[in-house]
C-alpha positions as CSV (number, residue, x, y, z in Angstrom):
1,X,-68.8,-27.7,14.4
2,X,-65.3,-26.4,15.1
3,X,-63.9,-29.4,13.2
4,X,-65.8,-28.5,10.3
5,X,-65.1,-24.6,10.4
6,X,-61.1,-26.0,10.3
7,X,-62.0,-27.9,7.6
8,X,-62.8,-24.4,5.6
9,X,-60.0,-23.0,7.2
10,X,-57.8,-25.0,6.0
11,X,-59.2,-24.9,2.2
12,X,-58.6,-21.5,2.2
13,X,-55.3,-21.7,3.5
14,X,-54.1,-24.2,0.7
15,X,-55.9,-22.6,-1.9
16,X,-53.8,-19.2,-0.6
17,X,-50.9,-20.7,-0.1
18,X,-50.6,-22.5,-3.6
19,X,-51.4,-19.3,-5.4
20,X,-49.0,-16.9,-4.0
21,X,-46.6,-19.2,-2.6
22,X,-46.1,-18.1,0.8
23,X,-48.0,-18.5,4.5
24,X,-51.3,-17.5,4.6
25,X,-51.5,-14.2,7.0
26,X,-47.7,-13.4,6.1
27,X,-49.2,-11.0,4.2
28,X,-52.5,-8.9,5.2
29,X,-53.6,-8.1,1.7
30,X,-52.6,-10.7,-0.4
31,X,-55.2,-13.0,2.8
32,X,-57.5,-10.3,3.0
33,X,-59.6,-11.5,0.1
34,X,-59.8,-15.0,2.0
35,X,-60.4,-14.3,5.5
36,X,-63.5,-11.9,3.7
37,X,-64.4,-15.3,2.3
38,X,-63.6,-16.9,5.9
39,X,-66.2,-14.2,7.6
40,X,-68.9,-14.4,5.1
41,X,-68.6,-18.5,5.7
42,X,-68.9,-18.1,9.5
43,X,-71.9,-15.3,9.1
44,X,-74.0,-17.8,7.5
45,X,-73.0,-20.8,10.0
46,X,-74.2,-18.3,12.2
47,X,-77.7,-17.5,10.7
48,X,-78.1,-21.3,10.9
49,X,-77.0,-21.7,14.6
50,X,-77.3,-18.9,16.4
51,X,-75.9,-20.2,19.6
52,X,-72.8,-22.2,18.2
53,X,-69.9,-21.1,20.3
54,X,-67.7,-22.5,18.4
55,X,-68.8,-20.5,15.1
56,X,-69.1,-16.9,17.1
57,X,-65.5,-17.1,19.0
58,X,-63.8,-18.3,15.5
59,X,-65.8,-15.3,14.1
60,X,-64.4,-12.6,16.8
61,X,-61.0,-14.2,15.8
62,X,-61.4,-13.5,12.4
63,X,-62.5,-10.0,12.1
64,X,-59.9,-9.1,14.3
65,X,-57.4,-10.4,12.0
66,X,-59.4,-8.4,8.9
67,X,-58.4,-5.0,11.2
68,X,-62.3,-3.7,11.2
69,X,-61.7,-0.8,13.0
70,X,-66.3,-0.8,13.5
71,X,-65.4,-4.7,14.9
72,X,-66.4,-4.2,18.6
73,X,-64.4,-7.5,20.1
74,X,-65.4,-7.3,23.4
75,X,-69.2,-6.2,22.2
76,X,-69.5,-8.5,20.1
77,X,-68.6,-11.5,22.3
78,X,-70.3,-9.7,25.5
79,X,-73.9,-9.4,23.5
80,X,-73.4,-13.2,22.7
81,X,-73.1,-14.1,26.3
82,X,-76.1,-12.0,27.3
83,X,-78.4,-13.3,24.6
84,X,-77.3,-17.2,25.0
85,X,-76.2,-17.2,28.9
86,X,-78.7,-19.5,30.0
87,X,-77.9,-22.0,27.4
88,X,-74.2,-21.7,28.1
89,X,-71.9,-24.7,29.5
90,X,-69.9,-23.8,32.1
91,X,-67.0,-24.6,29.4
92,X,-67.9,-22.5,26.8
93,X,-68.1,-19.9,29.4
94,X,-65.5,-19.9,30.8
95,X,-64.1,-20.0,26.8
96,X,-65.5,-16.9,25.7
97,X,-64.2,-15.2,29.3
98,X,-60.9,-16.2,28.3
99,X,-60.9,-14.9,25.3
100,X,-62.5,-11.3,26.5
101,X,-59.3,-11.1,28.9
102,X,-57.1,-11.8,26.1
103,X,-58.4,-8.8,24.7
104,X,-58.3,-6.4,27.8
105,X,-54.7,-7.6,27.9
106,X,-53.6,-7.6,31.3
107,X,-56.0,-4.8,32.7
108,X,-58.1,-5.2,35.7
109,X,-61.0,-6.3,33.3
110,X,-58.2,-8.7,31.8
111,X,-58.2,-10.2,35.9
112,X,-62.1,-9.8,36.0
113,X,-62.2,-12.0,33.5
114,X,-59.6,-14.9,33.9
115,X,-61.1,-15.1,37.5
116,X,-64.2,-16.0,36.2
117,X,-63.2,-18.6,33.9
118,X,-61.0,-19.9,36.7
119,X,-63.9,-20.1,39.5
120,X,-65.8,-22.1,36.4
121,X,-62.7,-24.8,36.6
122,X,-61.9,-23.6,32.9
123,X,-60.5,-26.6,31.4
124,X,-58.3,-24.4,28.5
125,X,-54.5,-23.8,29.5
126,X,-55.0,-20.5,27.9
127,X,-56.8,-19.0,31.2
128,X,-53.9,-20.2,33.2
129,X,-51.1,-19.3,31.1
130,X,-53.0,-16.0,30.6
131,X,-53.2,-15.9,34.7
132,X,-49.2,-16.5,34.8
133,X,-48.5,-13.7,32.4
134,X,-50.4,-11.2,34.5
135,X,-49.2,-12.1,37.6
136,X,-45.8,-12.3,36.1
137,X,-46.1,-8.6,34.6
138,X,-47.4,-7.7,38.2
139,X,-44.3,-9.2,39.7
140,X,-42.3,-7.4,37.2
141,X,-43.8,-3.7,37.9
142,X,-43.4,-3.9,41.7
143,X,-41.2,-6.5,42.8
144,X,-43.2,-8.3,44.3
145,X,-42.5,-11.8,45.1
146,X,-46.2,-12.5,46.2
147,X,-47.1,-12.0,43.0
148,X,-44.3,-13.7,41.2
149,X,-45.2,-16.9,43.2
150,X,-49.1,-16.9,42.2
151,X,-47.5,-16.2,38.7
152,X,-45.2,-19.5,39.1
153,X,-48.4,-21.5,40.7
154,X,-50.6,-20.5,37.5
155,X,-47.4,-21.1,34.8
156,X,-47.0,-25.1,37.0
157,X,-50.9,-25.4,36.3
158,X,-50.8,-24.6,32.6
159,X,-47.7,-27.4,32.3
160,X,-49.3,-29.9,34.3
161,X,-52.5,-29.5,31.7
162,X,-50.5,-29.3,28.5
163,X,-46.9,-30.0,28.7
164,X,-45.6,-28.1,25.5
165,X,-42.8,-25.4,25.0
166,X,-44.9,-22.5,26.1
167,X,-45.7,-24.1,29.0
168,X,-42.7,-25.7,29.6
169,X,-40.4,-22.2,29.4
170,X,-42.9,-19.9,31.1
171,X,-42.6,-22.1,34.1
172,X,-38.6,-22.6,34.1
173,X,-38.5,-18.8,33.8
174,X,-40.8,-18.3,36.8
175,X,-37.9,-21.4,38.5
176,X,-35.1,-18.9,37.7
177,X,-36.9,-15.7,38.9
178,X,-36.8,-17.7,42.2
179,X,-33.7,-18.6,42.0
180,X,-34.0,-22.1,41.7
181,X,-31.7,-22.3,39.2
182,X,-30.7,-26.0,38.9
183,X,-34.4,-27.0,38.4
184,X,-34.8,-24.7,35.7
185,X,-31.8,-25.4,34.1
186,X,-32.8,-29.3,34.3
187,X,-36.3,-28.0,32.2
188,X,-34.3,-25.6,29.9
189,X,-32.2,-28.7,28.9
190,X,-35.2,-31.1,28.2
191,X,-36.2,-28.6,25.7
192,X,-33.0,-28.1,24.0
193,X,-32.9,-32.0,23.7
194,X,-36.5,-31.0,21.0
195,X,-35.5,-28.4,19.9
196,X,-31.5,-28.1,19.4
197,X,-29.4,-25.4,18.6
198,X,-32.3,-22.4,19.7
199,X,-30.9,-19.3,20.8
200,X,-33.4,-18.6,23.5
201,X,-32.6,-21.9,25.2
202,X,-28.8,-21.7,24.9
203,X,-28.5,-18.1,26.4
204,X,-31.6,-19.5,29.2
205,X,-28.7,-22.3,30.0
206,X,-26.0,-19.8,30.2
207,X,-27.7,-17.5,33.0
208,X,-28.1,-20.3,34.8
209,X,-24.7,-21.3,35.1
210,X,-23.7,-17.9,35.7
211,X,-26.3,-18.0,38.7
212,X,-24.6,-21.5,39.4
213,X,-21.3,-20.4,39.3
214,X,-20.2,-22.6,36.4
215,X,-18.1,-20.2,34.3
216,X,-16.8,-22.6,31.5
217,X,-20.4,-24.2,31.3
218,X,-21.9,-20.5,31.0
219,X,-19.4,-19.6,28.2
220,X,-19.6,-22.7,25.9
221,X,-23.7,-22.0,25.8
222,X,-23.3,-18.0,25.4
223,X,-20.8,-18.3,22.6
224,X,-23.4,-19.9,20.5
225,X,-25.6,-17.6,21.0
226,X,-26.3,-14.8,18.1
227,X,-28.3,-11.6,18.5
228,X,-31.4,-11.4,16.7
229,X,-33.9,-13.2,15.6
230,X,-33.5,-16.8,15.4
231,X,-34.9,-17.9,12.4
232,X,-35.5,-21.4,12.8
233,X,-38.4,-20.2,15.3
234,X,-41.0,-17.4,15.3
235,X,-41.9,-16.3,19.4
236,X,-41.1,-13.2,21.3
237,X,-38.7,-14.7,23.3
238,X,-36.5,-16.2,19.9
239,X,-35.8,-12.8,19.3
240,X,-32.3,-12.1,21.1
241,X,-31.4,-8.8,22.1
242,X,-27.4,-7.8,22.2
243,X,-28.0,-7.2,25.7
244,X,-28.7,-9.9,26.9
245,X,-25.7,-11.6,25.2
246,X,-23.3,-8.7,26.4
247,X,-24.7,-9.3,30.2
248,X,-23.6,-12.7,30.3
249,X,-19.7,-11.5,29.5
250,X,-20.1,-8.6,32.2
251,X,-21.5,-11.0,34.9
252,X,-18.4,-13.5,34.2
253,X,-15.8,-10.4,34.1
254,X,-14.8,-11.2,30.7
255,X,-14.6,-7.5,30.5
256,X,-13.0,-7.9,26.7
257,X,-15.3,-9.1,25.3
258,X,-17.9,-7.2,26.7
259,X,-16.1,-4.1,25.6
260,X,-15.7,-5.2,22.2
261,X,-19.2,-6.2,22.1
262,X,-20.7,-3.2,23.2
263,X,-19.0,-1.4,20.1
264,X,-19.5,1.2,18.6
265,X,-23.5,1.2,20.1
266,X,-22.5,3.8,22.6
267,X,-22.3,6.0,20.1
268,X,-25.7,5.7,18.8
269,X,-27.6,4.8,22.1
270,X,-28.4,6.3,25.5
271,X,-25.8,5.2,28.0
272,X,-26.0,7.6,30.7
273,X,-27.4,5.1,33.1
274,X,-24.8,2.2,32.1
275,X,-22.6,2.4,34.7
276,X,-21.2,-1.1,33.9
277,X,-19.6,0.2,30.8
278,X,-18.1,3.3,32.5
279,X,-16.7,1.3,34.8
280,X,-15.4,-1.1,32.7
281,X,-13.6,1.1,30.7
282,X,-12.1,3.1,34.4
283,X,-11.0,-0.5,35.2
284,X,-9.4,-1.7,32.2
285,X,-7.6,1.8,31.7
286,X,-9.3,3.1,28.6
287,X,-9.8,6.4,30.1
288,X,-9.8,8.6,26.5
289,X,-12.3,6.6,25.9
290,X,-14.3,7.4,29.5
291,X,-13.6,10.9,29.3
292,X,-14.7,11.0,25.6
293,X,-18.4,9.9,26.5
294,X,-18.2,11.5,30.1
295,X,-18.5,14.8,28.4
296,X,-20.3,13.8,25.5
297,X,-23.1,12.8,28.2
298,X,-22.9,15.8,30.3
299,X,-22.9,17.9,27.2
300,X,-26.0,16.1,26.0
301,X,-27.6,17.0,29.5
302,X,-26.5,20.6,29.6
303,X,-28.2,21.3,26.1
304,X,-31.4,19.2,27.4
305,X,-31.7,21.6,30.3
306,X,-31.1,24.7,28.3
307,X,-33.6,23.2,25.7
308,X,-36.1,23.0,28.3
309,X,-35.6,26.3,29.9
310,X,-36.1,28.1,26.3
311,X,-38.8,26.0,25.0
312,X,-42.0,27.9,25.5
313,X,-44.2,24.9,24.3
314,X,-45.6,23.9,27.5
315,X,-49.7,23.8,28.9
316,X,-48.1,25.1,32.2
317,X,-45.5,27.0,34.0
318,X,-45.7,23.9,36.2
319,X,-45.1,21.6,33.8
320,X,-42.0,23.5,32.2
321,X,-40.3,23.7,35.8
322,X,-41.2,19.8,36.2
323,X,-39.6,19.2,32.9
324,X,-36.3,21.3,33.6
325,X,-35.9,19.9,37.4
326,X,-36.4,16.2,35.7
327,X,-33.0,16.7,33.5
328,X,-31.3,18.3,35.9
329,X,-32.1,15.0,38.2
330,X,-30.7,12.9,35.0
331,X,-27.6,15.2,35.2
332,X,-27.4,14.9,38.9
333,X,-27.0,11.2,38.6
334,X,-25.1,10.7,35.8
335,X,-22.5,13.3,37.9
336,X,-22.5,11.5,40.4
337,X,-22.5,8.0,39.5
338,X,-18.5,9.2,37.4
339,X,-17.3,10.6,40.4
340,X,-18.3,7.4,42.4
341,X,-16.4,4.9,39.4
342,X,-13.6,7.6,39.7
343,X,-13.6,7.2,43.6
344,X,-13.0,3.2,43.2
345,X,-16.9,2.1,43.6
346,X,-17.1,-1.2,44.0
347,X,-18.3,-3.2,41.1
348,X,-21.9,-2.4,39.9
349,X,-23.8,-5.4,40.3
350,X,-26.3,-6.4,37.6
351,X,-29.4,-8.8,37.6
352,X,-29.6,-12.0,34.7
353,X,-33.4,-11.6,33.6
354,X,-35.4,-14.0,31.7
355,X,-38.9,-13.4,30.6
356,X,-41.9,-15.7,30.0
357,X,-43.3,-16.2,26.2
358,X,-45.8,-13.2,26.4
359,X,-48.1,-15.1,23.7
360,X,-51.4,-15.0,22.5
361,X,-53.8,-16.8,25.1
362,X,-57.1,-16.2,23.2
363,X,-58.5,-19.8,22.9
364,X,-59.9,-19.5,19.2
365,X,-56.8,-17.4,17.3
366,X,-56.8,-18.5,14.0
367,X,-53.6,-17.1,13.4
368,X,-51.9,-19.4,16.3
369,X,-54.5,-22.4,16.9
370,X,-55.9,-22.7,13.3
371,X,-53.1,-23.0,11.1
């Protein structure tokens, strides 16, 4: 059945595509006329075969994408298992779990449900790649190595079933987070070798020679590397932050260019917790330039207090003293994190961080498995 249900898919999305010349779901009202068509389609493969899996996962997948606030995801696929359970494979089990913890998205449900498409032997590299990414933001929240290590085990699962790019970066990431750089450099290259030129892999390459100590290695890949999104490609992670770029500079002490690449942000952004730019500025002498945004930043602090003290919009007296004391804790810092780069701290030290492709995992996405 699924075969056939691409088949419509795909009618629809050539028939879309040829009359307004552009991707089908680029645009939610221009497609909404066709995944209405798509729906009505699936509703009657469903009247036919009540228990297809295949027709009422597609179906979930679908009026999701039509945004039907009524459209119950979790119900809808939850009363499906319930009715057909006893007529269920242990695969399409373990499917439509999958699917319910893409939904839940990294809740406790979201676990629930992995772990019981897991215990089913789930033959989709979605429930594993799903696992990695919890476990990963898990690891992320608390620092915990236990669970960046079940994250890593999970992300080496999902490659050994489908070695793809997904796969393939998610587990080099959870390599670098481990600090086994060399073997996830050794992956990052294999991927640039497909896919040349992308951003996300040429600023991957230059953390890890900064982590391997190769400076001239690190600065041939970082120079190629432009902020933004990179075009040629459409995930999460192909969309490069000035950060990350301006990181690389810091960590090899190429404090020029990491001053001129900062810019004129600090003007616009919150930088009272850089310390790396304040103390690149004490150490390359621009101090009119460090006393310019030391008081700008205390001055934005002292009028944050006093804002809070005369604001009378609070549910509690409790809450207004919790506010004020907060700010003045921001001030506190900010005070004496100067004074220390004044005093001749040592160097701040900072922390290269790559992050897995946080993608969609749900096993019948028409949006990323259908077209």
């Amino acid at each position: 059945m699924l075969e056939e249900i691409k088949s419509y898919w795909h009618k629809l999305k050539t028939e879309y595509e040829k009359r307004y010349n552009k991707p089908f779901l680029s645009d939610f009202e221009t497609s909404k006329e066709y995944l209405e068509r798509m729906k009505r389609y699936l509703l009657e493969k469903q009247e036919e075969s009540p228990s297809d899996v295949d027709v009422v996962c597609t179906l979930a997948s679908v009026c999701v994408e039509l945004r039907d606030e009524e459209f119950d995801y979790i119900k809808f696929l939850q009363d499906f298992f319930n009715e057909f359970e006893n007529s269920l494979s242990d695969i399409d089990k373990a499917r439509i779990y999958t699917n319910l913890a893409f939904w839940d998205d990294f809740s406790k449900n979201s676990l629930k449900y992995f772990n019981l498409a897991k215990d089913l032997n789930s033959p989709f590299v979605e429930t594993y790649t799903g696992l990695g990414l919890y476990y990963f933001s898990e690891y992320e929240y608390s620092k915990d190595e236990s669970k960046l290590l079940i994250s890593h085990d999970y992300f080496k699962i999902a490659r050994k079933m489908d070695e793809n790019y997904i796969t393939s970066f998610n587990y080099a990431v959870s390599l670098f987070e481990f600090k086994e750089y060399e073997k996830a450099k050794v992956i990052f290259l294999s991927l640039l070798e497909v896919y040349p030129d992308r951003m996300c892999l040429l600023l991957c390459l230059a953390y890890c020679e900064v982590c391997l100590g190769n400076k001239d290695e690190a600065m041939s890949y970082v120079e190629k590397v432009k902020p933004g999104q990179d075009y040629n490609y459409n995930l999460n992670t192909d969309d490069i932050s000035e950060d990350q770029i301006i990181d690389v500079y810091y960590a090899l002490k190429e404090y020029d260019i990491f001053l001129n690449l900062c810019g004129d942000c600090v003007e616009y952004y919150y930088i009272a917790e850089w310390e790396e730019y304040f103390y690149v500025l004490w150490l390359k002498n621009q101090k009119e330039r460090f006393f310019s945004l030391e008081e700008k930043n205390r001055k934005y602090f002292e009028e944050a207090i006093n804002e809070a003290i005369a604001d009378e919009d609070y549910d509690s007296e409790k809450e207004k003293q919790e506010t004020i004391a907060s700010w003045e804790e921001d001030k506190r810092k900010f005070e004496e994190m100067i004074f220390s780069i004044k005093s001749g701290a040592l160097r701040p030290e900072i922390k290269l961080k790559l992050y897995p492709e946080y993608s969609c995992f749900m096993v019948d996405c028409v949006r990323h498995k259908f077209i």
